[in-house]
N, C-alpha and C positions, 0 to 999 in steps of 0.2 A: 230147295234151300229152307222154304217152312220146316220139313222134317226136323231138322239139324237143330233149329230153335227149341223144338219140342223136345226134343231128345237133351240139350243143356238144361231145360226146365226139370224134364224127369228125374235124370240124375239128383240133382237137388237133394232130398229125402235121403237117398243112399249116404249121398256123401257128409250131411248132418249128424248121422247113425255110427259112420265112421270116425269124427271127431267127437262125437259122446261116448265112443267104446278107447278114445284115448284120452280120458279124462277130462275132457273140456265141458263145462255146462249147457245147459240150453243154450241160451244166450249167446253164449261165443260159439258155440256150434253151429247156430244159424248167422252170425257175423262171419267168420268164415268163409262159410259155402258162401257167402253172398259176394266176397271178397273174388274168391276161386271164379266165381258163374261170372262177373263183373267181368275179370279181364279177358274169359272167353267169349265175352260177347265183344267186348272191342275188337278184339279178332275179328279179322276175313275167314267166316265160317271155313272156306276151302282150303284153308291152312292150317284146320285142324283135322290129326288123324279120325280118318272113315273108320278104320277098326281100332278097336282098343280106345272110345273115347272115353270111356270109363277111369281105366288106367291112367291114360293120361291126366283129366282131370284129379285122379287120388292122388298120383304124385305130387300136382301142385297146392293140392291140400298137405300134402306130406310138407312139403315145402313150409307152407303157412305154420303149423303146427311146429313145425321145428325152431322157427322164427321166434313163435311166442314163448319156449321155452328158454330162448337166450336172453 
């Protein structure tokens, strides 16, 4: 289960990099992810997909991102 932890932390970076390649600044890029990492940590790690946790997570940066556009 440690693993899992680290691996939501890792992402992090990635998925900052993706909301600065869609326009958002520092600032809200890192608000964001922290948004996105936030509610997967309230998660029961074992509920989140074992592959593709990546994806998963951009999507719901995709999600965020789209919100802040509205």
């Amino acid at each position: 289960m440690q693993d899992r932890l680290f691996e939501l932390v890792a992402l992090g970076p990635e998925l900052r990099d993706e909301a600065k390649r869609h326009g958002k600044g520092i600032n809200e890029s890192y608000l964001l992810v922290h948004h996105v990492l936030s509610r997967a940590f309230q998660e029961d790690l074992k509920d989140l997909p074992k592959e593709n946790l990546r994806t998963h997570l951009s999507e719901r940066l995709q999600e965020s991102l789209r919100g802040c556009a509205a």
